[in-house]
N, CA, C and O atoms as CSV, one atom per row, in Angstrom:
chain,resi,resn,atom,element,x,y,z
A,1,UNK,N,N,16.831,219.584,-126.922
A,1,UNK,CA,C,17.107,220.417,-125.781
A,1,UNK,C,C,17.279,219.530,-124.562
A,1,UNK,O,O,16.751,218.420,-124.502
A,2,UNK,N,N,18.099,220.089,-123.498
A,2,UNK,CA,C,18.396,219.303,-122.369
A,2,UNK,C,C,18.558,220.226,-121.313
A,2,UNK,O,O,19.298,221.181,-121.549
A,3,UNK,N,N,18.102,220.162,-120.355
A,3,UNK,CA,C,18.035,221.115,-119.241
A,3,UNK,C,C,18.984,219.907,-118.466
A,3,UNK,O,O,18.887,218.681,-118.504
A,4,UNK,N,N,19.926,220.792,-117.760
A,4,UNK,CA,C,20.957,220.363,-116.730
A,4,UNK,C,C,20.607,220.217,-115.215
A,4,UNK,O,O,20.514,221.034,-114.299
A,5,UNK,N,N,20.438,218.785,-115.309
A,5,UNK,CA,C,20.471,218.438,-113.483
A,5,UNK,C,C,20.836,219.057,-112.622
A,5,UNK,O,O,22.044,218.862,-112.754
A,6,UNK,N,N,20.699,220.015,-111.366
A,6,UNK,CA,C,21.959,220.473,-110.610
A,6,UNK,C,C,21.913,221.885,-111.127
A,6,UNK,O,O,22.254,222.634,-110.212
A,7,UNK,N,N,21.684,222.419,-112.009
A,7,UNK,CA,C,22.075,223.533,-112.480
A,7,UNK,C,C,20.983,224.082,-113.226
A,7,UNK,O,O,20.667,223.994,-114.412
A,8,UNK,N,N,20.440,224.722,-112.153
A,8,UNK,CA,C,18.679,225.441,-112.318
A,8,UNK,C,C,19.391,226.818,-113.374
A,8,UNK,O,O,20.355,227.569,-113.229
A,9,UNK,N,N,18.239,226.627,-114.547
A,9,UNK,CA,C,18.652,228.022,-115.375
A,9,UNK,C,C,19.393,227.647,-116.711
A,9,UNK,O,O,19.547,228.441,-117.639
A,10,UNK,N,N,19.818,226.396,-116.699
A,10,UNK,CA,C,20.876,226.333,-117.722
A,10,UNK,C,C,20.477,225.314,-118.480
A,10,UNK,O,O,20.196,224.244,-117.939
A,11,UNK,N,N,20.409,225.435,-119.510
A,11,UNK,CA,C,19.728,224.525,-121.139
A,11,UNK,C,C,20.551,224.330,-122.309
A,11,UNK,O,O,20.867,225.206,-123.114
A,12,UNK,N,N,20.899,223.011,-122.340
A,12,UNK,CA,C,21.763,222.667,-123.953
A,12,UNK,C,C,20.652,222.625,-124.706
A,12,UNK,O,O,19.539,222.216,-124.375
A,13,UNK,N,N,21.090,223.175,-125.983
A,13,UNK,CA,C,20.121,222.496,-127.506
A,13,UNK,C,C,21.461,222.270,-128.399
A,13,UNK,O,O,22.595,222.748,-128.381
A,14,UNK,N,N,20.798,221.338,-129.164
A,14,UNK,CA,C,21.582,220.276,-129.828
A,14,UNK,C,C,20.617,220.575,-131.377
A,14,UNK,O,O,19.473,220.143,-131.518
A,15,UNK,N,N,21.164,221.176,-132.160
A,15,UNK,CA,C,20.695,221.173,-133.539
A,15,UNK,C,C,21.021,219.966,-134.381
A,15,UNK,O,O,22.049,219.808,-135.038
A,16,UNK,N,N,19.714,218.901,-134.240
A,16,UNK,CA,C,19.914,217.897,-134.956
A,16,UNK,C,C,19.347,217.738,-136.315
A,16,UNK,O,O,19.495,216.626,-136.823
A,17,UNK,N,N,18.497,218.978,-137.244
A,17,UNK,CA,C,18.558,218.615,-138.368
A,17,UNK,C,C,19.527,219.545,-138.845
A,17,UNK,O,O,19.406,219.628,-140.067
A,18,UNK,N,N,20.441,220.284,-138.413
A,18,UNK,CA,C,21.574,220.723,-139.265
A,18,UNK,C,C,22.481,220.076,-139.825
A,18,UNK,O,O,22.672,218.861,-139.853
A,19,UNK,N,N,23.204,221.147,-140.407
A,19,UNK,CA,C,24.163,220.292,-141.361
A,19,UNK,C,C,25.774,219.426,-140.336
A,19,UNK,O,O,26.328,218.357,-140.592
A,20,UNK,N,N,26.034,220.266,-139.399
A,20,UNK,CA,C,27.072,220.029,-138.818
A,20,UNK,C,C,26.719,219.413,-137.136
A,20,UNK,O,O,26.510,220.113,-136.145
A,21,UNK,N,N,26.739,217.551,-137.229
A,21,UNK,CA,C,26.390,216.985,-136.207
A,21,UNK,C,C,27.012,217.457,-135.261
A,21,UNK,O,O,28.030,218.133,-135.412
A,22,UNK,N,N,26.439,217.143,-134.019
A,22,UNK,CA,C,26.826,218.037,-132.476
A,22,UNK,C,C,27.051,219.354,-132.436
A,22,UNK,O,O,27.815,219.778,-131.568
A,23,UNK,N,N,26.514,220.145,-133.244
A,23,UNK,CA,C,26.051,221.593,-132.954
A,23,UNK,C,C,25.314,222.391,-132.412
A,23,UNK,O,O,24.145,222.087,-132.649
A,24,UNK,N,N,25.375,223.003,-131.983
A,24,UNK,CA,C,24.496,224.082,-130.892
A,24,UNK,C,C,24.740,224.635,-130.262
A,24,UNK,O,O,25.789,225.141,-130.662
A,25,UNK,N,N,24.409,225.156,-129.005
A,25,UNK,CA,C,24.212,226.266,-128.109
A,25,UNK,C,C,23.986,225.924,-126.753
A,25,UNK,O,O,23.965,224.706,-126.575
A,26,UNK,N,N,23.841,226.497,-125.914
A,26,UNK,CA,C,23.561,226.758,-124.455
A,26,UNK,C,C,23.182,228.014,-123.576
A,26,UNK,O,O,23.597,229.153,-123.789
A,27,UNK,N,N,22.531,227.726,-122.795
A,27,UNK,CA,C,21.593,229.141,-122.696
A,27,UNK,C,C,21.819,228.942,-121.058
A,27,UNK,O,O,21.813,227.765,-120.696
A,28,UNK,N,N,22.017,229.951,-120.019
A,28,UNK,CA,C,21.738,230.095,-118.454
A,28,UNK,C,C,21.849,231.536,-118.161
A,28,UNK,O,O,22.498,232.553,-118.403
A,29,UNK,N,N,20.362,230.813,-117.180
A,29,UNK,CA,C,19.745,231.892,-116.991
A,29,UNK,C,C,20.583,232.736,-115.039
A,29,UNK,O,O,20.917,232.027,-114.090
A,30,UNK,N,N,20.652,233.937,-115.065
A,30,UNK,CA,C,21.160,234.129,-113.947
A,30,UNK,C,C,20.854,235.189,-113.161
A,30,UNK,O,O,21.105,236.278,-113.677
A,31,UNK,N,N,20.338,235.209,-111.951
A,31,UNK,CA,C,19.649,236.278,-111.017
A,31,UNK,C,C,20.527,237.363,-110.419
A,31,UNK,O,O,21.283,236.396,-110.517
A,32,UNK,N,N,21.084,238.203,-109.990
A,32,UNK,CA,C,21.792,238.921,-109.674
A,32,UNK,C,C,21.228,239.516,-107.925
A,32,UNK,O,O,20.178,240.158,-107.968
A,33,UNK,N,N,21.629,239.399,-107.002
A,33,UNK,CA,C,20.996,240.103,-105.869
A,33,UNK,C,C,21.919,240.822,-104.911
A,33,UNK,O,O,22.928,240.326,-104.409
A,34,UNK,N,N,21.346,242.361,-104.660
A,34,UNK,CA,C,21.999,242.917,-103.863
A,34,UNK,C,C,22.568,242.915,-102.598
A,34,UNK,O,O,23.311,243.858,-102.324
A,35,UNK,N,N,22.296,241.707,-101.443
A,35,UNK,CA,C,23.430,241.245,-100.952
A,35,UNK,C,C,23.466,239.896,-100.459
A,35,UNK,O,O,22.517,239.201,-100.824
A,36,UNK,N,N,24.148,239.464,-99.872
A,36,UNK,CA,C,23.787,237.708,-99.359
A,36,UNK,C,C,22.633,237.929,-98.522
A,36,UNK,O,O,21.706,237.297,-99.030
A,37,UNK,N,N,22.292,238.463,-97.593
A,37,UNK,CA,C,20.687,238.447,-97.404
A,37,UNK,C,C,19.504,238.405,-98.488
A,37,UNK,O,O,18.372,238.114,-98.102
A,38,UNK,N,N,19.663,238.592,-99.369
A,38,UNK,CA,C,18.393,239.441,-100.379
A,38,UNK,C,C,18.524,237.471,-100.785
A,38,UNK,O,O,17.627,236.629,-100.735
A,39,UNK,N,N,19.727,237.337,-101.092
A,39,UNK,CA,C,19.944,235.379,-101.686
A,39,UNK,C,C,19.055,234.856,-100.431
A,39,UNK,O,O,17.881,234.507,-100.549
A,40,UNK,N,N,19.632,234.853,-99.464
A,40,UNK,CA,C,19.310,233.599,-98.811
A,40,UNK,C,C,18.119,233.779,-98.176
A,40,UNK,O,O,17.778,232.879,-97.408
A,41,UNK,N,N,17.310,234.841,-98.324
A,41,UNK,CA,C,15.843,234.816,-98.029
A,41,UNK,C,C,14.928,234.286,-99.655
A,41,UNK,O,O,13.769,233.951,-99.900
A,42,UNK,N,N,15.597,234.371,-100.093
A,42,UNK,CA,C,14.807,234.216,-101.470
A,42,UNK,C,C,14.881,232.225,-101.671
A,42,UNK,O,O,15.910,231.605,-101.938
A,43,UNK,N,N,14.254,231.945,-101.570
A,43,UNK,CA,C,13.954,230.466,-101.913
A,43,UNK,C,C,14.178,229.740,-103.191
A,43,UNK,O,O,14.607,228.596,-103.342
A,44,UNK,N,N,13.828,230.569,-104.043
A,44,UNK,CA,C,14.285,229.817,-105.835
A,44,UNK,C,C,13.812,231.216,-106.756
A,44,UNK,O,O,12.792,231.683,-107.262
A,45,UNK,N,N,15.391,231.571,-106.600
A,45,UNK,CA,C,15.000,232.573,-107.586
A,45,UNK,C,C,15.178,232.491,-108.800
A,45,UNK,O,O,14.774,233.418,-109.503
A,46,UNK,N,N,15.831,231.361,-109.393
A,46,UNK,CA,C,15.584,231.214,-110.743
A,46,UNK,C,C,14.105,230.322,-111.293
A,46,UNK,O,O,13.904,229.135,-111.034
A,47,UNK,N,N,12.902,231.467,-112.329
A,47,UNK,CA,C,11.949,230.975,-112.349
A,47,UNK,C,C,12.348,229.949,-113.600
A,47,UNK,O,O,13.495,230.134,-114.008
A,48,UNK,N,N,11.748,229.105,-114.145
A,48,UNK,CA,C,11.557,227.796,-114.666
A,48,UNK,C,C,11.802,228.594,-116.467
A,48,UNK,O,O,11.128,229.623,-116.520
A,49,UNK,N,N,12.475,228.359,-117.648
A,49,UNK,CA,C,12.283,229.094,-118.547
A,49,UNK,C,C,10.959,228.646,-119.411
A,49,UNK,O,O,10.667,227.466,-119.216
A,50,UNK,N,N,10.163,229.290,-120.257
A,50,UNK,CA,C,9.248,228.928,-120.460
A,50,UNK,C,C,9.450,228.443,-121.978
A,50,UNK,O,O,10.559,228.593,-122.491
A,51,UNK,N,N,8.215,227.766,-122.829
A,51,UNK,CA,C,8.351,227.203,-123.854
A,51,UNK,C,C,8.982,228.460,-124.881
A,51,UNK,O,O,9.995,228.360,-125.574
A,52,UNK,N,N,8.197,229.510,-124.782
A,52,UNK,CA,C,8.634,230.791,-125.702
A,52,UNK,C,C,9.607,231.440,-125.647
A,52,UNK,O,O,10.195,232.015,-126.563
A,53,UNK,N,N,10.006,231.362,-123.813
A,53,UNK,CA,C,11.724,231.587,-124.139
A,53,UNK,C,C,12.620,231.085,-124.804
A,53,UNK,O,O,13.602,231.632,-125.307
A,54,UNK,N,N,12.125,229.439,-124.834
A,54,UNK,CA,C,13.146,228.661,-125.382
A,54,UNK,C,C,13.548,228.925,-127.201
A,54,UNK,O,O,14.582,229.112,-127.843
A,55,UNK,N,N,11.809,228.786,-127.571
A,55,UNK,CA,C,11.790,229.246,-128.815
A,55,UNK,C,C,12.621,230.349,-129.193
A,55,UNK,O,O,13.447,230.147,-130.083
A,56,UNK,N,N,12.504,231.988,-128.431
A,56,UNK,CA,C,13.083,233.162,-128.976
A,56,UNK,C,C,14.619,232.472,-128.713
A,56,UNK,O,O,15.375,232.620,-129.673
A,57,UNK,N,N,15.053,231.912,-127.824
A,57,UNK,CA,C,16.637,231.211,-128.030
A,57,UNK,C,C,17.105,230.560,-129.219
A,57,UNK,O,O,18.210,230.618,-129.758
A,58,UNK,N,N,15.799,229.764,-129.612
A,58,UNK,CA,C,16.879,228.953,-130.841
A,58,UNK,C,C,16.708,229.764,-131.960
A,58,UNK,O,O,17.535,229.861,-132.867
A,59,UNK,N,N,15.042,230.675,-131.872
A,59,UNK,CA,C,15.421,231.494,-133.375
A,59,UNK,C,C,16.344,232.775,-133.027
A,59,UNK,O,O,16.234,233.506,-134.011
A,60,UNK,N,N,16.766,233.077,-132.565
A,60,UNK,CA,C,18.042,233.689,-132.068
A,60,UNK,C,C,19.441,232.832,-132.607
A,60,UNK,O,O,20.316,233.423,-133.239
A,61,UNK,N,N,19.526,231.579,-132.326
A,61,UNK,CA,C,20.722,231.278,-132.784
A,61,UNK,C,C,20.196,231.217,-134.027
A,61,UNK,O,O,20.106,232.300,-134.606
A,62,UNK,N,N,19.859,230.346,-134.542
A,62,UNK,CA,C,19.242,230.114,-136.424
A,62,UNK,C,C,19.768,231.398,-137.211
A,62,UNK,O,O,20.396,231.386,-138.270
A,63,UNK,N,N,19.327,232.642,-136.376
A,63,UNK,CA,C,19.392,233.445,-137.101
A,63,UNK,C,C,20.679,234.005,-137.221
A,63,UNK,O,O,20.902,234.937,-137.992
A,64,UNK,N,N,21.568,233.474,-136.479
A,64,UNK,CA,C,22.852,233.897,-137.070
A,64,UNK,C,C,23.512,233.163,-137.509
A,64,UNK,O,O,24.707,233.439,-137.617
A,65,UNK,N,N,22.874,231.582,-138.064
A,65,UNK,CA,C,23.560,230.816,-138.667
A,65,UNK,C,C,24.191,231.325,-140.031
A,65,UNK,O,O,23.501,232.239,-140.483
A,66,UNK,N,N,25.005,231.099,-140.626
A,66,UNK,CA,C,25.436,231.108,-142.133
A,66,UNK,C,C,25.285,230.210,-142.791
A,66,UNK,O,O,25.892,229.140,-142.839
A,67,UNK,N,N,23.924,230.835,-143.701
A,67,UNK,CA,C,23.571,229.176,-144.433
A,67,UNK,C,C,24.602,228.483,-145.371
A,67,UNK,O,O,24.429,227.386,-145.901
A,68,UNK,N,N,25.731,229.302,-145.504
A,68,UNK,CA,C,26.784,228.434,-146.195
A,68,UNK,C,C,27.600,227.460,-145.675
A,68,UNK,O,O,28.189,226.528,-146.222
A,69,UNK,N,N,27.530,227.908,-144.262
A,69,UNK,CA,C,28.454,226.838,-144.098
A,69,UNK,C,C,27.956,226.520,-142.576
A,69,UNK,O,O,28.991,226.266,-141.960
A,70,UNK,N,N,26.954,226.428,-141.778
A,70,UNK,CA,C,26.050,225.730,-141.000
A,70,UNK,C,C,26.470,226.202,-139.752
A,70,UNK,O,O,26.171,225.579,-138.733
A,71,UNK,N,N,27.256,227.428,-139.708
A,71,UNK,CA,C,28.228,227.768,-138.283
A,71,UNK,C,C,27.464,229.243,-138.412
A,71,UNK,O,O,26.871,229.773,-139.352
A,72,UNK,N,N,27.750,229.677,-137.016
A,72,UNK,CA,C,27.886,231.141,-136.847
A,72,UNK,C,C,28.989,232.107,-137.192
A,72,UNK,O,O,30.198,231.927,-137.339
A,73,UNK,N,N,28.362,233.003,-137.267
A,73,UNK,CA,C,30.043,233.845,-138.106
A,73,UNK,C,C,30.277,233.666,-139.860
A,73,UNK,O,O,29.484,233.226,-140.693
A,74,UNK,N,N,30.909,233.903,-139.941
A,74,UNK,CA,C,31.247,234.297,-141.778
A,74,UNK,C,C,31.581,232.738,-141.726
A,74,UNK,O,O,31.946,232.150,-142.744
């Protein structure tokens, strides 16, 4: 896993004991606010993701791997 410099919210994982090198996913996270005031009083609104989020992310992808052929999808 690699969390992106610069870009609060957003996480590569890199499935390195799979079958198909440089595979994986990416995950960002994103706040929505009702108007440019509600933003620019708010200081950091993206909170930090936690270890268990990360987890329900990758068994989320896993689980739609196809164990035949190491991809998502048929």
């Amino acid at each position: 896993m690699r969390l992106r410099p610069g870009e609060p919210g957003a996480c590569d994982y890199n499935w390195v004991s799979g079958p198909n090198k440089g595979y994986g996913f990416s995950s960002f996270q994103h706040t929505a606010f009702g108007s440019i005031q509600d933003r620019a009083s708010t200081p950091s609104a993206i909170e930090p993701i936690t270890v268990d989020e990360h987890r329900e992310s990758i068994r989320d992808f896993l689980g739609q791997i196809n164990s035949e052929t190491g991809y998502i999808g048929d």
